[in-house]
N, C-alpha and C positions, 0 to 999 in steps of 0.2 A: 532338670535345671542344671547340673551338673557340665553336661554340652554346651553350655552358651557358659558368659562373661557375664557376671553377677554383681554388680555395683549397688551401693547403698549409700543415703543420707541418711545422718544419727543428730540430731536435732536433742539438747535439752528443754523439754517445755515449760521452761523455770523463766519464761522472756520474750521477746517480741523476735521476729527473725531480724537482722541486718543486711545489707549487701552483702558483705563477707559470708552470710550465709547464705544469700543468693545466688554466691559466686559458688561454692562448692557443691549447689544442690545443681546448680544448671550445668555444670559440669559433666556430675556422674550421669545426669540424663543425656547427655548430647556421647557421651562415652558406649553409652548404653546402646543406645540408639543407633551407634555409628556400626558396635558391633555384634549388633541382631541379639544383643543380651537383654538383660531386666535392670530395673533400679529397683530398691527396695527402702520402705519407708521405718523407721526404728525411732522409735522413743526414749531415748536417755534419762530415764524419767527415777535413777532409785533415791534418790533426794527425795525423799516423800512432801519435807517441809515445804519447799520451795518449787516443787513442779505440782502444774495444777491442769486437771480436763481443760479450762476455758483456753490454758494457753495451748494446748495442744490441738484443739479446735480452732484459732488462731491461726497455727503453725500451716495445718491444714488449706484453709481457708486462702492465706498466705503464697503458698502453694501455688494451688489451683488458680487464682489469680492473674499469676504469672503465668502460667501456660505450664507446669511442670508438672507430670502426670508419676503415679509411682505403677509398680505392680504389687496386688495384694498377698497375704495381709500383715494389715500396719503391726510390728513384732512392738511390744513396750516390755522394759527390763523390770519394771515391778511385781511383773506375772511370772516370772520365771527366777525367783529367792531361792527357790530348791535348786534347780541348776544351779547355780552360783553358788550354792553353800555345799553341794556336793562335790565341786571342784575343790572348794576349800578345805574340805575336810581331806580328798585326796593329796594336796599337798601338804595336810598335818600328819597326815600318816608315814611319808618321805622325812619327816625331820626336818622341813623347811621355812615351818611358819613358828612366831611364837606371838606371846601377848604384848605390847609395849605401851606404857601409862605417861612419859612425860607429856605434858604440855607445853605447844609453842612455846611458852613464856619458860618454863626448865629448860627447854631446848637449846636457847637463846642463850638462858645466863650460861648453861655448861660449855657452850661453844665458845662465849667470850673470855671464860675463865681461862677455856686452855689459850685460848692467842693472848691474852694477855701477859701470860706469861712464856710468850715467843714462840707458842704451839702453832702450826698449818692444822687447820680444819680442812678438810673437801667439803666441795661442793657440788652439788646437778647440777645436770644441764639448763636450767630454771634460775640458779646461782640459789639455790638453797641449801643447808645446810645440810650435809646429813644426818640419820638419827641415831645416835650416841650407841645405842644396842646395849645398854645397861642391864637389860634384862634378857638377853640371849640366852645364857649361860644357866637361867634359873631351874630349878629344881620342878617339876611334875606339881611338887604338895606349894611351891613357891607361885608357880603358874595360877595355880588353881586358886590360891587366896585370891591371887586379884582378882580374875574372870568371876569370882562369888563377892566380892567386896561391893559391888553398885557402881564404885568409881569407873566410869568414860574408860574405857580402852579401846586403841588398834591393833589390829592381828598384822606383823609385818613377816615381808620376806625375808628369811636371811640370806641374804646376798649372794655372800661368800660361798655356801653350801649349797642353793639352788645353781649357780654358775659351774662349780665343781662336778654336779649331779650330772647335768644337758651335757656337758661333753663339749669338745672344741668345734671349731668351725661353722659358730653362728653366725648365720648375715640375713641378709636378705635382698630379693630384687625390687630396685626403685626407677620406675619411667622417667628418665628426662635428662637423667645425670649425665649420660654420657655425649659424647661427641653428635650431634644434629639430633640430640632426643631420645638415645640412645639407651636401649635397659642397660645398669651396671650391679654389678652384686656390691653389696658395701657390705664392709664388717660392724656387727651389733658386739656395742660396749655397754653392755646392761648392769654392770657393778658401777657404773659413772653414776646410778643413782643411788647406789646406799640403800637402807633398807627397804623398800619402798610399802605400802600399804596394800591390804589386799581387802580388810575389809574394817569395820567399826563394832564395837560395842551394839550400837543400836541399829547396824545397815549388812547384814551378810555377802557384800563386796562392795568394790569400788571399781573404778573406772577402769585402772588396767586388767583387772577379772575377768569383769564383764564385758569388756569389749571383743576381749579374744575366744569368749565360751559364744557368745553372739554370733561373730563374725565365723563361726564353724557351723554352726547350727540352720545358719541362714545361706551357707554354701557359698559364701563371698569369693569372688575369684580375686576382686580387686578393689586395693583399699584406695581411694583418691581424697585424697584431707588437706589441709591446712599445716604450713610448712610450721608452725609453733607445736605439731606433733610429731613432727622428722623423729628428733633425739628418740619419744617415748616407744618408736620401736623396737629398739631395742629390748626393752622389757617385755615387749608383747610375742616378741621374737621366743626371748627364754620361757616366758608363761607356754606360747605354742610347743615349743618340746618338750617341757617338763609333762604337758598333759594330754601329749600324742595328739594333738592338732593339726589341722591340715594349715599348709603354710601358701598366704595369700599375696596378688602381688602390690607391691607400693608406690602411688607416686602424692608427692607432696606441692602441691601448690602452693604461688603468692598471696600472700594476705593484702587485704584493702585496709588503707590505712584512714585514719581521723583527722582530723584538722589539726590535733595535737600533735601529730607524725607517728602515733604508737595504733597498733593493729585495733580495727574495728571492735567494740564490744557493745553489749547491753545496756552499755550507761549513755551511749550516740544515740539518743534517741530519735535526731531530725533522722539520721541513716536507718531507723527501721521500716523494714516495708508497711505495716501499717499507717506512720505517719505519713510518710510519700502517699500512699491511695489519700490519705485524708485533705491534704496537700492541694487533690486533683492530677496528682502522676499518671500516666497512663502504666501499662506493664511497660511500654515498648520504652520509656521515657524513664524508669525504673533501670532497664537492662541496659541502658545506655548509662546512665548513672554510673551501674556496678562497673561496665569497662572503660570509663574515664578516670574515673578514682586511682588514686596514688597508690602503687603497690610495693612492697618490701618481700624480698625473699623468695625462695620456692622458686618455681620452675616457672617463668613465664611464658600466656598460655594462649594461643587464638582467639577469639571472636569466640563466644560461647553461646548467642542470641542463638534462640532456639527455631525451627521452623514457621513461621509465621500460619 
């Protein structure tokens, strides 16, 4: 597999698909396709609460539907905790991670506290705060109360230290930026997001973990996603060095937007492919849908109608 171009769709099955996720899966297939590679199907499933078999069945279903074929077999992230948690432990051993307890709501008041009194907070690229790192600095027997205490915690990066660690000259290459489409190396600013999370109390990773231990594992040559991920490669950028990864390449696509003007999600429900079939939509009458729809952002992108 390693000789071909390696594309994947990563689907949470926590919901129905949308356009917007019709547009990214017909993408990496028509990508695939175009060059003698594979697509590959992934389940973004470690929210245990909130993803479920039937929606993944669904997803599937959804899919096939449309005319959109993967190559097997379908990878789901909840089968693979031990990876994930061996990654994690590899960057406890680096001195990179620690335990961190406030709560949105602590988060909030400390951040209002300091600007109120004419402090600058930063913020990600998301415009969220970042997380205060009160408990950076704590002691081994300090750490250790909490992680035995019961109380909710997350295990975060430390920023500072993981970015010092990777060394300079992180980037990476993104299709489309440049002049007629052009690959450009862009520089990765992974401290713009502050500590970030790596995993929970009750879930041994999160999304930036798992996506870059996934995306090695599964040999991905190239990552093709939703331009609301641009900024977060950065971070995936420094996870891939910190943990001697292989470095895959990026382009970011336009998002479809809502009637509301804000990018497609879960809650548009007239926009999910299953309500369209219910409808009586054809696929063909679907795929024209996803390329009339208003778009924001990212790299805009050809005709992505699949072979008939």
């Amino acid at each position: 597999m390693t000789n071909r171009q390696v594309f994947r769709f990563a689907p949470s099955p926590n919901g129905e698909l949308h356009l917007g996720h019709a547009l990214s899966a017909c993408l990496n297939r028509r990508m695939a396709d175009r060059s003698g590679g594979v697509m590959l199907l992934r389940m973004e499933d470690i929210d245990q609460a909130r993803c479920t078999p039937a929606f993944e069945r669904q997803i599937a279903e959804d899919l096939q539907w449309l005319g959109i074929g993967w190559d097997s077999p379908v990878r789901r992230q909840s089968e693979h905790f031990d990876a994930y948690r061996s990654a994690l432990c590899r960057l406890d051993d680096m001195g990179l991670v620690y335990p961190a307890s406030m709560s949105r709501r602590e988060i909030r008041e400390h951040v209002e506290a300091v600007e109120a009194r004419g402090g600058h907070w930063p913020r990600d690229p998301d415009g969220q705060p970042h997380y205060p790192g009160l408990e950076r600095d704590a002691s081994k027997a300090e750490r250790d109360v909490l992680t035995q205490s019961g109380r909710p915690y997350t295990l975060r990066l430390d920023m500072a230290q993981a970015v010092a660690s990777a060394g300079g000259n992180l980037a990476w290459n993104e299709l489309g930026s440049g002049p007629d489409g052009a690959r450009v190396v862009l520089q990765a600013d992974p401290a713009s997001w502050g500590d970030v999370i790596l995993a929970r109390s009750d879930t041994p990773t999160s999304y930036h973990l798992s996506v870059v231990m996934d995306d090695a594992e599964q040999e991905i040559t190239d990552v093709v996603r939703g331009q609301d991920l641009f900024h977060a490669t950065a971070v995936h950028r420094l996870l891939q060095r910190l943990l001697d990864l292989p470095e895959p390449r990026y382009q970011h696509h336009a998002l479809l937007l809502g009637p509301d003007g804000k990018k497609l999600s879960k809650t548009h429900r007239d926009r999910s492919i299953r309500a369209m079939r219910e409808a009586g939509l054809s696929p063909r009458d679907v795929l024209d849908a996803m390329e009339d729809a208003p778009r924001s952002g990212g790299v805009e992108t050809a005709s992505v109608h699949l072979q008939e």
